[in-house]
N, C-alpha and C positions, 0 to 999 in steps of 0.2 A: 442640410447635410448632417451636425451634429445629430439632430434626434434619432436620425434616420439608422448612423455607427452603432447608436446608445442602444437600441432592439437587435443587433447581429451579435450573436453571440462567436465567443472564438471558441474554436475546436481544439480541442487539448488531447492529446494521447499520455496514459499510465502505463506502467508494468506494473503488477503486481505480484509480490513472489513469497516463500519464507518456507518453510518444508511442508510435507504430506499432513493432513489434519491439522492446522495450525487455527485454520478457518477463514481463508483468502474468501473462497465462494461465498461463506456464510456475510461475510462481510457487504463485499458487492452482489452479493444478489437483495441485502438492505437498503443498497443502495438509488435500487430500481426504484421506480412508481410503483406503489402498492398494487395495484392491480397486476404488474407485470409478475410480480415477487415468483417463484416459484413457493410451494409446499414442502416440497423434500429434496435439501441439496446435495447431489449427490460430489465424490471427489471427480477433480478434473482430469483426463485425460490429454496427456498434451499439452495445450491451451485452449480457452476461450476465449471469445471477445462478448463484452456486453456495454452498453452505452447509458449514458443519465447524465440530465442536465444538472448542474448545481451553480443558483445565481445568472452570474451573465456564463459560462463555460459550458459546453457541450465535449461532456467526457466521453471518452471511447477509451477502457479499459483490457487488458491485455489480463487475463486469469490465468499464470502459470502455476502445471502440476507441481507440485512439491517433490513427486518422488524421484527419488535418486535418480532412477534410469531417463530422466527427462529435463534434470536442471541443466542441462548442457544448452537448452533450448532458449534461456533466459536469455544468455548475451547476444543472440540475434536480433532482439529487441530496444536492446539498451540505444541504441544506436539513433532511431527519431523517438525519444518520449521525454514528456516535460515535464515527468515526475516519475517518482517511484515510492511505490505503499509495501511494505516490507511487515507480515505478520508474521509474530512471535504466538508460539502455543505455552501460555505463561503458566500451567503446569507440568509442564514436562519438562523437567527441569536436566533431567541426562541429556535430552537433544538439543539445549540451550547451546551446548560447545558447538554442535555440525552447524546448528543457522550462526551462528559465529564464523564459521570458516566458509557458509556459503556468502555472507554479507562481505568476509574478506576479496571473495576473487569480486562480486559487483562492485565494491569501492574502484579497485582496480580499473573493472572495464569503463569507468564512468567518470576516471577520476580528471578528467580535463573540462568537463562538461559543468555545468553550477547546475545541477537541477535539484529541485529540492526532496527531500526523501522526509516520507512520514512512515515513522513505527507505531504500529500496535501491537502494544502486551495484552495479546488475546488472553481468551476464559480466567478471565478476573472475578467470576461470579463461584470457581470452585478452590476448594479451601485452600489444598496445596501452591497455589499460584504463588509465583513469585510477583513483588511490587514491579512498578513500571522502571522505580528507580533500581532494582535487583536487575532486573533485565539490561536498563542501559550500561550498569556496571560488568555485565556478564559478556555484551557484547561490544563492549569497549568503543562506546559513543563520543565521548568525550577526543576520542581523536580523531573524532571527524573535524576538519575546520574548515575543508574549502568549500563548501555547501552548507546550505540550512537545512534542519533536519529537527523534528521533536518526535514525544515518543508520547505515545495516548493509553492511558489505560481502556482496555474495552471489554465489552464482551458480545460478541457477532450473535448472538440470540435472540438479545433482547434490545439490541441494535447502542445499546450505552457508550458511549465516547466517539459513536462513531462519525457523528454528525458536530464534534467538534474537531477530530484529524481531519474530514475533507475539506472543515472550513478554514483552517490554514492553509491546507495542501492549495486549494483553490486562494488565496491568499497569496501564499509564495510564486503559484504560478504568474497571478496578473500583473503579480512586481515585475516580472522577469520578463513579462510581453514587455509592460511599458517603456522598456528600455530601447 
């Protein structure tokens, strides 16, 4: 029976959100098996779903648009996922305050729930970037307390930090199974 558990992976659902060009896609389309990868990602309409395994979990990802006319779409999700990846466009530093007050209303919809939320301080690779710690101070991390939550510096291009946030994320989740 053990070994048998030890091969079933569990299924895990994401949201993924944070505004328009931040690099959600660029991210989880890294996330695929190379083979799968697309060439040219283009922005999301709506949402997407895409899936990848990482370890023992079988993710099945939620790619919400960023754009305005569509974050309303986000909190219909919140509702079964057992995490949330929340990308910051760590040079744009004016729309630093909107993914602020978008991270505001998710705290809200989520806030009874313990699931663990992983930020990335996306385009860390161009100059103007603010640090991960700029970001966390920007978006007023530090009061988060009733969930676990870290923040990764990345850059969705070249896929850099990104395969150390989903190894927490995957992390935080299997804690939360074993309970």
């Amino acid at each position: 029976m053990g070994a048998f558990n030890s091969k079933k992976k569990e299924s895990v659902k994401i949201v993924c959100c944070g505004l328009d060009n931040s690099g959600k896609s660029t991210i989880i389309n890294h996330l695929k098996p190379k083979k799968e990868r697309e060439t040219n990602v283009v922005p999301t309409v709506g949402y997407s779903q895409e899936n990848f395994d990482y370890e023992k979990l079988n993710f099945t990802v939620f790619d919400m648009s960023g754009q305005g006319k569509y974050r309303n779409l986000w909190e219909s999700f919140y509702g079964e996922v057992d995490g949330v990846i929340f990308v910051v466009d760590s040079a744009d530093r004016v729309r630093v305050a909107v993914a602020e007050d978008e991270l505001t209303i998710l705290l809200k919809e989520i806030k009874e729930r313990p699931i663990p939320i992983l930020f990335f301080a996306n385009k860390q690779d161009l100059a103007n970037s603010l640090s991960s710690s700029e970001v966390s101070e920007s978006l007023k991390l530090h009061n988060i307390s009733n969930k676990s939550w870290t923040i990764v510096s990345s850059n969705a291009l070249s896929g850099e930090g990104i395969g150390d946030g989903v190894k927490w994320l995957s992390e935080e989740i299997r804690k939360k199974l074993a309970k």
